[in-house]
N, C-alpha and C positions, 0 to 999 in steps of 0.2 A: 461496400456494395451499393452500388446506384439502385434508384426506381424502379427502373427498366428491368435492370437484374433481376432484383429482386419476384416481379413480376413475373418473369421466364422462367425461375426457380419453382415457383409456388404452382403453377401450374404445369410444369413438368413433375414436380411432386404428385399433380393429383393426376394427371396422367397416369402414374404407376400406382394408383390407388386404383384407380382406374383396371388397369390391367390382369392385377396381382385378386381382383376382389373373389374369384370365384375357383382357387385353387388349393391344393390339398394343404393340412399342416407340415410344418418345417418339424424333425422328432423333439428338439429342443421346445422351440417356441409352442407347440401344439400344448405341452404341458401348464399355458396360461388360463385363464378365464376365457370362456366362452363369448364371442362377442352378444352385445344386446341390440343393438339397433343395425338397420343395413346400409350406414351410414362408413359404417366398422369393414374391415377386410378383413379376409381370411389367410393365413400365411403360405408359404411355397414349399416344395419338396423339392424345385429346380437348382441349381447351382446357385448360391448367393453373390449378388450383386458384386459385394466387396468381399474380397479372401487374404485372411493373413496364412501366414505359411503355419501348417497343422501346428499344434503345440507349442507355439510361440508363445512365453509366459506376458511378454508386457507388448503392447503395442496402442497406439492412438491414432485414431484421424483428425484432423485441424476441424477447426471452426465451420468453414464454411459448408460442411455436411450440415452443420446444425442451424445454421441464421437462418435460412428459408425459411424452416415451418415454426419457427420459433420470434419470427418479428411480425409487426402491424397488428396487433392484437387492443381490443380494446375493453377496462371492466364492463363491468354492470352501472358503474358509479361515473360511466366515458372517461375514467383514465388511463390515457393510451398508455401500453406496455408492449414494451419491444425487447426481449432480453438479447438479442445479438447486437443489435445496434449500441445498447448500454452498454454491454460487458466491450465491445468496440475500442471504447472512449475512457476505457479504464486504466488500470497502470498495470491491472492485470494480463490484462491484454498485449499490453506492450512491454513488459516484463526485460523481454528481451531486445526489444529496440530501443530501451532507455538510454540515450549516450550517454550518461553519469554512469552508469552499471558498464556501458562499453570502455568510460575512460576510467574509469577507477578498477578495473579487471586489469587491464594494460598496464596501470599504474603500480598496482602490487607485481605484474610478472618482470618488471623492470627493477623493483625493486628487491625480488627475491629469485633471479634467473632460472636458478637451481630444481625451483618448485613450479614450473611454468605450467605443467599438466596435473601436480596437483591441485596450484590454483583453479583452471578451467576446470575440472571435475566439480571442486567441490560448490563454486560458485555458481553453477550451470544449474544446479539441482533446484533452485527456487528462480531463478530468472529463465531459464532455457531447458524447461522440465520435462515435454513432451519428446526430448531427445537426449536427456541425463538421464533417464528413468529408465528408458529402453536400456541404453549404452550399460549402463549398472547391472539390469538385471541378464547382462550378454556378457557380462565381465569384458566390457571396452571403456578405453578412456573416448574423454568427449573433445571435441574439437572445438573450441566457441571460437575460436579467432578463423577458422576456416570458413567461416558465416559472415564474417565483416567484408566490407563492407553488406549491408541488407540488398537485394537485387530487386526490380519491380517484379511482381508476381505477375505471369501468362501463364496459359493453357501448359506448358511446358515445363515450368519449374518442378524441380524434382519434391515428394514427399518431404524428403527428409530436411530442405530448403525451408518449404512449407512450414513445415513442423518447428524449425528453429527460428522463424520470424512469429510464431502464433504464442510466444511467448508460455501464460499459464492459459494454456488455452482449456477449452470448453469438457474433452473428455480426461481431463487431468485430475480436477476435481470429481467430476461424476463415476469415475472409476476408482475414486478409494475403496476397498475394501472395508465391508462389513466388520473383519477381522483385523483391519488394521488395531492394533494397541495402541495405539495414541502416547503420550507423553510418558517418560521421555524417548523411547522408542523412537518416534518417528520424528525428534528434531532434526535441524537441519534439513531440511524437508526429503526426509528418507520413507517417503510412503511407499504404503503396502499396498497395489495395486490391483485387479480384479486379474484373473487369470481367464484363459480360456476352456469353454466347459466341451465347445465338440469344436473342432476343425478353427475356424475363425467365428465361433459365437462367442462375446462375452459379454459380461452383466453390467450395466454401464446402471449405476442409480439417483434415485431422485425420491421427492418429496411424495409424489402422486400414482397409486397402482395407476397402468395405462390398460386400455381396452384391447384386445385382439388387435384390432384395426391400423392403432398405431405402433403397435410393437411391430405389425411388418413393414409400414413406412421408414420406420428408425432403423429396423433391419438392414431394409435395401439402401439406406444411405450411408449407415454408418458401420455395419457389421456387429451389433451392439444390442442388447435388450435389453428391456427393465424388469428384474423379478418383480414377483404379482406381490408383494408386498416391500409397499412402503419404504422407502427407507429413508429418512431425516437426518443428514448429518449434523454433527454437535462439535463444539469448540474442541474439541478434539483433532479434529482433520485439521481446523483452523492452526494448530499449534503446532503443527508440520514443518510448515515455511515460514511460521511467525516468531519461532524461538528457534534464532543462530546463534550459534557459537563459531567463533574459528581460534585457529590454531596458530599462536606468536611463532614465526619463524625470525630464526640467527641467520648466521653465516654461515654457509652451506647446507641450510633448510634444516640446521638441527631446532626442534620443538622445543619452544620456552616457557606453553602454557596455554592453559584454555580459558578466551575471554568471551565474555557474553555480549557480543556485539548489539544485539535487540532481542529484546525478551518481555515482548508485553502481555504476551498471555502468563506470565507466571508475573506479571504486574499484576495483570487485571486478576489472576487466581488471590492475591493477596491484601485484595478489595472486598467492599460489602457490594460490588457488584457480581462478584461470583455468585452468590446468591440470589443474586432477581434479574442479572439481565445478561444473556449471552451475545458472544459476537456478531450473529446475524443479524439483533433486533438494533442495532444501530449504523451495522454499515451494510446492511442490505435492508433497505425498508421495506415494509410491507404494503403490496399493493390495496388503495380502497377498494374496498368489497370481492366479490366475486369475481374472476375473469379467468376466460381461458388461457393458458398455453401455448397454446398452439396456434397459429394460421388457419390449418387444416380440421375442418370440424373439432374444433376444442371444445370440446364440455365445460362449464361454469368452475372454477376449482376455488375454494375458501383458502387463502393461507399463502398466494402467492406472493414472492417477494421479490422486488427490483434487482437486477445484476449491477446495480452500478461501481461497486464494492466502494462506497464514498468511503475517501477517507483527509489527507492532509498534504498531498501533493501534484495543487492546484500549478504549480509552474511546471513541472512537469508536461502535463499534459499541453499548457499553452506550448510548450515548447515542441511539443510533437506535433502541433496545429500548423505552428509560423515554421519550421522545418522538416515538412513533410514529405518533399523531394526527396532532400539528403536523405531522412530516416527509414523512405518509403512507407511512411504513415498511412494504415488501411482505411483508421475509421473517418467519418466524412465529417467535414472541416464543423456544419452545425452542432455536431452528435459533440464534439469536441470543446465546442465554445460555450455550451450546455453544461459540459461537466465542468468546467472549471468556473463557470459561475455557480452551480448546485454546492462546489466544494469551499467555495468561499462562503458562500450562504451560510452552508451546515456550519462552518467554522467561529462567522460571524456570531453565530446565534446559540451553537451548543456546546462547545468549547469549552469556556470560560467564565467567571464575571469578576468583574473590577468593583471594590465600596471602598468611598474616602469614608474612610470611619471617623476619624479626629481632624480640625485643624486648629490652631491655637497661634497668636501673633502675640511677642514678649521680646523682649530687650534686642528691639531690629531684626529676630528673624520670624519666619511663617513657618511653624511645625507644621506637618503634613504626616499622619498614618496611613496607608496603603491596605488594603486586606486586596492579595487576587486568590481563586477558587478555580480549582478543576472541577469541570463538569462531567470530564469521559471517566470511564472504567479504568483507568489506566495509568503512567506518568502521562505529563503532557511540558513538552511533546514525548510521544517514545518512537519508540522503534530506531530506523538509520539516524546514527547518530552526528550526521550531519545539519540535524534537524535542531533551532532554539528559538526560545519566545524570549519576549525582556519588554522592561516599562519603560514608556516615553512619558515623563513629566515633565508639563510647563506649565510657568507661571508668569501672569500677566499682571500689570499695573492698569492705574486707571482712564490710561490713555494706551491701552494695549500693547505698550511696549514690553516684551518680556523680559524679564529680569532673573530668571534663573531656567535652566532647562537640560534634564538629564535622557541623555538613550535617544537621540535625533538621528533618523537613517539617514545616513548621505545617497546621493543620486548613483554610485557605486557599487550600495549593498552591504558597505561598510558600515559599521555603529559608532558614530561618534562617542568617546572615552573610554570605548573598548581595546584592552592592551594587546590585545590577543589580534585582533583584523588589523593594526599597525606591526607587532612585531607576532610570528609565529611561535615562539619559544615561551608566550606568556602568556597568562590568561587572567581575565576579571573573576577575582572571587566573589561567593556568596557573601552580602551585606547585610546586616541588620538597620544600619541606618545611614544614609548618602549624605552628606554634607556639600560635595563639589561636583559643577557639572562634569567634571570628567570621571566620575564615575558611576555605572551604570549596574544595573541588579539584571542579570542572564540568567533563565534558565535553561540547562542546557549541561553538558556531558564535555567531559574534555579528558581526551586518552593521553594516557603515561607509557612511554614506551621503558623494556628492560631497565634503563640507566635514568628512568624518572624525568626524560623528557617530554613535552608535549609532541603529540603527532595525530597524523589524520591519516596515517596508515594501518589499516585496520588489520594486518599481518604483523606490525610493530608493536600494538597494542598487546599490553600485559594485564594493563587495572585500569581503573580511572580515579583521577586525579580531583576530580569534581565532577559530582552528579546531583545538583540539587533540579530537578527537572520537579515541577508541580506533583503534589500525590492525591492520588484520585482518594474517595472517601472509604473511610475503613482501613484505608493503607498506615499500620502500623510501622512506624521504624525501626522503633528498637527492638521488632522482632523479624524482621526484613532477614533474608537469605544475603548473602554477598552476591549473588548472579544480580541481586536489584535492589540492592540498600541503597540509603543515601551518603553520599561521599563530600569533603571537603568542609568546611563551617557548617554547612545548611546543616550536620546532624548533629551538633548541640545545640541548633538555634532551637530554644524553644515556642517559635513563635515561627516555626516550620512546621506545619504538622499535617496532615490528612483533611485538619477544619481551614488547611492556606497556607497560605505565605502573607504575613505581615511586617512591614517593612515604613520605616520613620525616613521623612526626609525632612530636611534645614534649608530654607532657602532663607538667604539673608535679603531683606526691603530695599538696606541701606537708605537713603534719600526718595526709595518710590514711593506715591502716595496713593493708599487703597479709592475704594476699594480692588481688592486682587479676584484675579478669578484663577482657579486650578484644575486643568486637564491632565488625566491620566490617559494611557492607549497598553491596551496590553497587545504588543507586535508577532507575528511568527515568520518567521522565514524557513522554508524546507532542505534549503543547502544554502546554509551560511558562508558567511565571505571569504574565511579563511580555506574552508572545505573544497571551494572553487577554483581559488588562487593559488593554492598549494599542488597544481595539478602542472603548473605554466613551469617548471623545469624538466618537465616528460612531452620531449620535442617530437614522441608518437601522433598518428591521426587523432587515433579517437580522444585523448584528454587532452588535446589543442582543441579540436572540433567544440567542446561541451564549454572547454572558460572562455571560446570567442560567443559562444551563444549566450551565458551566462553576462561576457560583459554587453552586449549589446541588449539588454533585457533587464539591469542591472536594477534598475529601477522599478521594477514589478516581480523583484524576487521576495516581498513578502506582502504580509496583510494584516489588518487587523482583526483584534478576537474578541478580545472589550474595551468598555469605555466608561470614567467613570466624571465627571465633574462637579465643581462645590465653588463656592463664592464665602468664604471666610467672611 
């Protein structure tokens, strides 16, 4: 949404505040708070604006009911807050126009024919929710591929269009129910949705009672109200679409087993972060001071939090910047280049830290100890497990010539000594201590399919093969559930633990003459080399479309988290 837009929005909103101010109560809404200032409207008893058909148990409107009166807001402290604009530029938002989620949906219905509609069902539910959710509670399967390509949105485009390019859109979330049960209930993002209470009123909730006034602006736009109290979602909802599992499929779709594809909330449940810090307070931050909500006469509110849903898939969103034609990318190219610098930021600075703990030089070589530390709630990296970090050590002479150097990104996106990004069938195991630059320390998740092969089919996957992914603090192993133990060497390393990953390396001098200087980088990339390239024998649009994007980007598919250096 342009300037202009937005402007024609905001003041046709107050036009009908305008209109709506001096008329009877609606039977529903009249049962709220009384308004207090005449700033407030009074609600209608006329036909409402928007009508879903009576008794409809699920339904949604997209976004753009909501970004008017919900952007250009500024605190008390001038930090400007715009939640349409932020949630815009998020992955939430784009959910469903991610082409990795497009070509890796394609990728599994190719690989498993058989299950093509139960794939699109069950995938749809956290990528394409505002039209899984419905489809579910109507007892229909879902169409995602009848959505591909995305179309540019006009006055014309159909709802339900709408609705499946808005991704996790705006009343997805705000319509969880009060009674949803939460975990594990509601994994795989099978939420329990607000019903309707008369005709097309339902309860759409949020953190802040609203005034009379605005409960009929929201009305007339979105068919929707906020009960007079309160309502604060809690990591609960968050665990919805955050812990998948899917279902290994055979030969003829016969089921082999349920594997935990991401499951960081039952990470972070297994943390000493359960205890003092929940999901909103880090990837929704908290607005400085007081500010309104709203556009539209907002009142002052303590406790407001940014939409930006920061989190770790900073290419991502470049990619939906530099491919916004094809993707039909909504939010605008600034809001975009914002978030993917906010996301490297955050990354850069809360992530991680890197300490050369030890160096020692003895019979020609340069001991080196490593200590790297999770900083989040959680593994790191977690979730899609296309996601890994790894150490880049180099070591210099005293004419800067390097003389030993493990974990160097090639301009490709490949890891040099990584066996795995040269041949697919093999993988670099967890080290306790590197001697040769060709081998390299990944963190990172590598799935086993039936017959203990490697694969990056997440319908193939049976277990994993190795998961020493960082463990946030408090995370025990040896009492670790198997949905999120540690797998492969890292779980006898005892120099694996919850306090890091500690890790010795050997670089041999040979004839160089110090002094040496030694830099560490601790790397991430969001979809790793092999995750991309394993896509290029599925001659479909969509997972051709994502590994030409991929290679021409190759070089900015990751970033770094920390950094540590020491001078022996």
């Amino acid at each position: 949404m342009n300037r202009s837009l937005l402007t024609s929005a905001l003041l046709a909103s107050s036009a009908i505040f305008a209109t709506l101010a001096a008329r009877t109560p609606h039977p529903v809404l009249a049962q709220q708070t009384a308004p207090t200032s005449t700033a407030q409207l009074q609600p209608t008893q006329e036909k409402p604006l928007i009508a879903f058909k009576p008794h409809q148990t699920t339904a949604f409107h997209t976004s753009d009911r909501c970004v008017a009166c919900h952007n250009g807001m500024t605190s008390a402290n001038g930090e400007g807050y715009s939640i349409g604009f932020d949630w815009q530029a998020s992955i939430m938002a784009n959910a469903s126009r991610d082409p990795y989620w497009q070509g890796s949906v394609r990728r599994e219905t190719i690989d498993h024919p058989e299950s093509k509609q139960f794939i699109q069902n069950d995938c749809s539910f956290c990528h394409m929710a505002a039209v899984r959710l419905v489809d579910r509670d109507e007892h229909r399967d879902t169409a995602v591929f009848a959505r591909f390509p995305f179309q540019q949105l006009t006055k014309k485009t159909s709802q339900l269009q709408r609705s499946a390019q808005d991704g996790v859109t705006c009343s997805v979330c705000h319509q969880i129910d009060q009674q949803d049960p939460g975990p594990p209930s509601n994994f795989n993002g099978n939420l329990v949705v607000s019903a309707a209470v008369h005709e097309d009123i339902r309860p759409e909730y949020g953190p802040f009672a609203p005034d009379h006034g605005h409960q009929t602006i929201m009305h007339s736009s979105t068919g929707g109200f906020l009960p007079e109290e309160a309502h604060n979602p809690d990591e609960k909802f968050c665990a919805g679409c955050h812990t998948l599992y899917t279902e290994a499929l055979g030969p003829g779709g016969v089921k082999l087993g349920r594997f935990p594809e991401q499951v960081p909330y039952l990470e972070w449940k297994h943390s000493a972060y359960y205890e003092k810090k929940n999901c909103r307070q880090c990837h929704m931050p908290a607005v400085s001071g007081p500010t309104p909500i709203t556009a539209l006469y907002g009142q002052q509110r303590e406790g407001a939090r940014h939409h930006y849903f920061i989190g770790g898939n900073f290419f991502m969103q470049s990619l939906l910047n530099e491919h916004r034609d094809d993707l039909q990318t909504v939010a605008r190219t600034q809001d975009l280049e914002a978030a993917v610098k906010r996301t490297q930021e955050f990354l850069g600075t809360q992530a991680a830290k890197l300490t050369i703990e030890h160096t020692d030089i003895s019979g020609g070589n340069l001991s080196i100890t490593v200590l790297t530390q999770n900083l989040t709630g959680h593994k790191l990296p977690t979730a899609y497990p296309s996601r890994r970090a790894w150490l880049h050590v180099i070591v210099t002479d005293a004419t800067n010539h390097t003389i030993f150097e493990s974990g160097a990104l090639r301009p490709n996106g490949s890891i040099v000594g990584n066996v795995n990004d040269d041949d697919p069938t093999r993988y670099e195991p967890h080290f306790r201590e590197i001697t040769s630059p060709n081998q390299v320390e990944i963190y990172e998740p590598i799935l086993g399919d039936a017959n203990g092969h490697v694969t990056t089919g997440l319908l193939s996957a049976v277990r994993y093969l190795k998961d020493n992914r960082l463990l946030p603090t408090g995370f025990d192993k040896s009492t670790a559930e198997p949905d999120f133990a540690v797998y492969g060497k890292a779980a006898s390393d005892p120099n694996f633990t919850d306090a890091g990953s500690r890790i010795r390396y050997i670089a041999p001098t040979n004839s160089a003459a110090g002094p040496f200087h030694i830099k560490v980088e601790l790397w991430y990339q969001p979809i790793g080399f092999r995750w991309a390239h394993n896509l290029a024998p599925y001659k479909a649009a969509e997972p051709q479309r994502i590994l030409n994007y991929y290679e021409s980007a190759s070089a900015r598919t990751a970033t770094i988290l920390a950094e540590a250096e020491a001078n022996p």
